[in-house]
C-alpha positions as CSV (number, residue, x, y, z in Angstrom):
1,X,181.1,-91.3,-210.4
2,X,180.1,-89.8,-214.0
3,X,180.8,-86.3,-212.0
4,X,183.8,-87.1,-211.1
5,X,185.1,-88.8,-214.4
6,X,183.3,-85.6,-216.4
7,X,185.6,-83.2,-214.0
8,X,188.8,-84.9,-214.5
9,X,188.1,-85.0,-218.4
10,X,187.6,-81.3,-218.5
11,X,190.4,-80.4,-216.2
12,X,192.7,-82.3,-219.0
13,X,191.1,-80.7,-222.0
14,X,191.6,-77.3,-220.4
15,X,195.0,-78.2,-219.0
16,X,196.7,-79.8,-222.5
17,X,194.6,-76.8,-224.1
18,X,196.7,-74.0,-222.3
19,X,200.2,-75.7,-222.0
20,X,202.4,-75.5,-225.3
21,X,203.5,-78.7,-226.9
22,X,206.3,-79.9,-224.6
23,X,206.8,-83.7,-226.5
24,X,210.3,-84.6,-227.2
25,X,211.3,-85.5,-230.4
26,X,215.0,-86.5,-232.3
27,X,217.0,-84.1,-234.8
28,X,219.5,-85.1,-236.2
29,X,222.0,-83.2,-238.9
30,X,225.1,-81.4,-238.8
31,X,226.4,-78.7,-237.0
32,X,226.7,-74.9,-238.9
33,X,227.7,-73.2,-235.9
34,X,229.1,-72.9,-232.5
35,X,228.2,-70.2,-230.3
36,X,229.9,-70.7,-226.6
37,X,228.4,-67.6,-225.1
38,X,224.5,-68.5,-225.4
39,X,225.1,-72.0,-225.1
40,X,223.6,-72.4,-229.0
41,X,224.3,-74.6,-231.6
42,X,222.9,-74.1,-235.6
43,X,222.0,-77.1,-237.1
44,X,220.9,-78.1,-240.7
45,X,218.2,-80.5,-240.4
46,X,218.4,-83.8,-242.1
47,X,214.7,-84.3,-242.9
48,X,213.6,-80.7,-243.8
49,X,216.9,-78.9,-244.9
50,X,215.9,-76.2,-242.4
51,X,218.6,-74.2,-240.0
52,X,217.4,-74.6,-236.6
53,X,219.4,-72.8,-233.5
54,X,219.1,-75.0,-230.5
55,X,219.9,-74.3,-226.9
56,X,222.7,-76.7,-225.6
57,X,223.6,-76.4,-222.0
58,X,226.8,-78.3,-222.3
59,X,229.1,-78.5,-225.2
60,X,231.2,-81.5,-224.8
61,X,233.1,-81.7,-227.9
62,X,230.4,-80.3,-230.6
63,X,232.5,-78.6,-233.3
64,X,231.5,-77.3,-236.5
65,X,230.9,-79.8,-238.9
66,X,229.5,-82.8,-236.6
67,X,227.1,-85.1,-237.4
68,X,224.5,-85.1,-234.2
69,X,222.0,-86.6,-233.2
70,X,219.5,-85.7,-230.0
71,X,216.7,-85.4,-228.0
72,X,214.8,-82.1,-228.0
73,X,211.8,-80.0,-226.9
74,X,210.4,-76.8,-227.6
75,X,210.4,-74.2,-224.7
76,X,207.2,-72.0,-223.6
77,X,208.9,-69.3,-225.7
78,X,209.2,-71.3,-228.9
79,X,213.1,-72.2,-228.9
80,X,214.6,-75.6,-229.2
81,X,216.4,-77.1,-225.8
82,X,218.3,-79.7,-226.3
83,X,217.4,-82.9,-223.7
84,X,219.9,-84.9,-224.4
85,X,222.7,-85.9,-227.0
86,X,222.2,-89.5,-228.3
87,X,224.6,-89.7,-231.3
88,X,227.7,-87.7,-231.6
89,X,230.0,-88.0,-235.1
90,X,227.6,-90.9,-235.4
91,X,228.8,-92.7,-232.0
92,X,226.3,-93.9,-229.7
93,X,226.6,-91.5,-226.4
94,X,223.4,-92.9,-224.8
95,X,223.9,-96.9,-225.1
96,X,220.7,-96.9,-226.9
97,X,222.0,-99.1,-229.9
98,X,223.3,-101.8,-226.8
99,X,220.2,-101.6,-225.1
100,X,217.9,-102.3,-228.2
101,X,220.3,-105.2,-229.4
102,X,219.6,-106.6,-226.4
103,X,216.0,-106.1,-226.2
104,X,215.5,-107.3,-230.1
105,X,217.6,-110.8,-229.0
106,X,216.1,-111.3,-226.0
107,X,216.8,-114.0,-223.7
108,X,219.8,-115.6,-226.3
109,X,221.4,-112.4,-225.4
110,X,221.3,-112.8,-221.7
111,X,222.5,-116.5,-222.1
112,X,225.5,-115.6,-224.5
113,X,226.7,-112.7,-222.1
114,X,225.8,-114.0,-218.7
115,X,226.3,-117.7,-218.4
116,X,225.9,-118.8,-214.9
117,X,225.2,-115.4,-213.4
118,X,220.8,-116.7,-213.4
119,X,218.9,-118.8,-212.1
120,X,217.6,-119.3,-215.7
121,X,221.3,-119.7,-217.0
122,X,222.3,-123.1,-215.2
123,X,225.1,-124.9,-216.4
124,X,224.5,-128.7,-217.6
């Protein structure tokens, strides 16, 4: 069993040792630039004031001078991809904001939105 548990623990240091760091993480900032052909978008950074160029594969109403929000990852090559877009000119996109409200209320929320639709929620 100790062979086995040594193996796997080596295969995962050698594996997370060769594969680049993939992890997601938010940006947010406004938009310098649009460029349609590479699918790119320029960003100022909020929390470093650095210009990063990030590659977009769809983009749905991103102009020049948005505010945005979003998911994103490094590739193997070292360029940002955008994941996803959470915030757009500070509007939700994802439903995030709904879905922690609802998680921070709890059950009130369920019983304020969805009387009589549980078992839980029985009228008196």
């Amino acid at each position: 069993m100790k062979k086995i548990l040594g193996l796997c623990s080596g295969f995962l240091l050698i594996f997370c040792l060769c594969m680049p760091a993939l992890a997601e993480q938010t940006l947010e900032g406004r938009v310098l630039s649009v460029d349609p052909e590479l699918h790119a978008v320029t960003i100022l950074d909020v929390s470093d004031r650095e210009e990063k160029t990030i590659q977009v594969e769809e983009l749905n109403g991103i102009k020049p001078d948005s505010y945005v929000k979003m998911w994103v990852s490094t590739t193997e090559s070292g360029e940002w991809k955008a994941n996803r877009i959470q915030q757009l000119n500070r509007r939700d996109s994802t439903g995030m904001k709904r879905r922690l409200k609802k998680a921070l209320s709890g059950m009130n929320y369920h019983r304020r939105t969805h009387r009589g639709h549980m078992g839980r929620c029985r009228r008196r």
